[in-house]
C-alpha positions in Angstrom: 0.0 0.0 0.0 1.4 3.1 -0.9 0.7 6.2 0.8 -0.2 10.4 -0.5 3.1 11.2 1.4 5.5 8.7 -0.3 6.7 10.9 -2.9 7.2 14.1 0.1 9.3 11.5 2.1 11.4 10.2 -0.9 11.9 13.8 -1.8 12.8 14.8 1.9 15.0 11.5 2.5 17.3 13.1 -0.9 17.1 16.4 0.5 18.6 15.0 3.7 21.5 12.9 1.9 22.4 16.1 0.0 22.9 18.2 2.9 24.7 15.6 4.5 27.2 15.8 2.0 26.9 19.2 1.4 28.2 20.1 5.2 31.0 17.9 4.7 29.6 14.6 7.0 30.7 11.9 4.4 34.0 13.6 4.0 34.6 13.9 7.8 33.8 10.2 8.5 36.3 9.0 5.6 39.2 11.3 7.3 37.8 10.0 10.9 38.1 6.2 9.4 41.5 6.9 7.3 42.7 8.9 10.5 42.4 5.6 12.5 43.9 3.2 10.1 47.0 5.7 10.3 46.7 5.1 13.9 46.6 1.5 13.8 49.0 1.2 11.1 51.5 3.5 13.3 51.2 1.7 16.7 51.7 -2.0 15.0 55.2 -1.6 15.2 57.3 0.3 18.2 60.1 0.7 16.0 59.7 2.5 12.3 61.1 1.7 9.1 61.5 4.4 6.4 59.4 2.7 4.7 56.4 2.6 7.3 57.4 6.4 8.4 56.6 7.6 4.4 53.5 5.5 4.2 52.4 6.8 7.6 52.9 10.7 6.5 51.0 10.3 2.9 48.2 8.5 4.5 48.0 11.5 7.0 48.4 14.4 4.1 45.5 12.3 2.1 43.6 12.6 5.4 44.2 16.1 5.5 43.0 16.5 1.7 39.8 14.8 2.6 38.6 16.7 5.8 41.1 18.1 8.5 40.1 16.0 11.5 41.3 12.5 10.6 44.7 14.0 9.6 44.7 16.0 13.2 43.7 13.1 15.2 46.2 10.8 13.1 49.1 13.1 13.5 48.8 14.1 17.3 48.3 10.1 17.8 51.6 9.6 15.7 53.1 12.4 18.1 52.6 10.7 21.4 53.1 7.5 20.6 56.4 8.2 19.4 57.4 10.3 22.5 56.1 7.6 24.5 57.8 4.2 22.7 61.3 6.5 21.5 64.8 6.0 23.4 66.0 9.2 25.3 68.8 9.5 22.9 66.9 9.1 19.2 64.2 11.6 20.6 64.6 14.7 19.0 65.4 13.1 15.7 62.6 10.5 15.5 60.0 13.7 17.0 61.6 16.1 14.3 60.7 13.7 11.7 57.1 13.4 13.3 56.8 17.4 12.9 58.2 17.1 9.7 56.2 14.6 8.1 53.0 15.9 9.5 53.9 19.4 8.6 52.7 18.8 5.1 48.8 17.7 6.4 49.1 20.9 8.8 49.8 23.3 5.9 46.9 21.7 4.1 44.4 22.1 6.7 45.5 25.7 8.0 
């Protein structure tokens, strides 16, 4: 049985999926879910390779294309967990490289 106000409630249910993506929601929950697998992908290992340290960095600056919050949370959680798992004597190297890497995602989103 189909009802007078199916049409109105198609008609508001697109309305609602284009303002949705018009504000930016599906763009801020890709960043959000990119933003974690960053995270994840930087706390599997304690120790980096190069290799791992330019994967993690583009992954963040793609964040940071996409919407600014996944590439914030991805970068600060990159930030402590490698001033918390980093010998006293690499720690101004390996955090240098940190800033460095994320420096890229924070000139995007400034």
């Amino acid at each position: 049985m189909v009802s007078a106000r199916t049409p109105v409630a198609l008609l508001a249910v697109a309305a609602a999926f284009h303002w949705s993506i018009h504000m930016g929601f599906v763009n801020y929950a890709g960043s959000v879910g990119l933003g974690l697998l960053v995270l994840a992908l930087a706390v599997q290992k304690r120790v980096w390779s190069v290799r791992r340290e330019l994967v993690v960095y583009v992954l963040i600056l793609a964040a940071a294309v996409w919407h600014p919050v996944g590439a914030q949370l991805a970068a600060v959680g990159a930030f402590v967990f490698r001033a918390l798992t980093t010998a006293r004597g690499r720690i101004l190297r390996v955090l240098g490289a940190v800033v460095a890497g994320c420096g890229a995602a924070a000139f995007v989103t400034a």
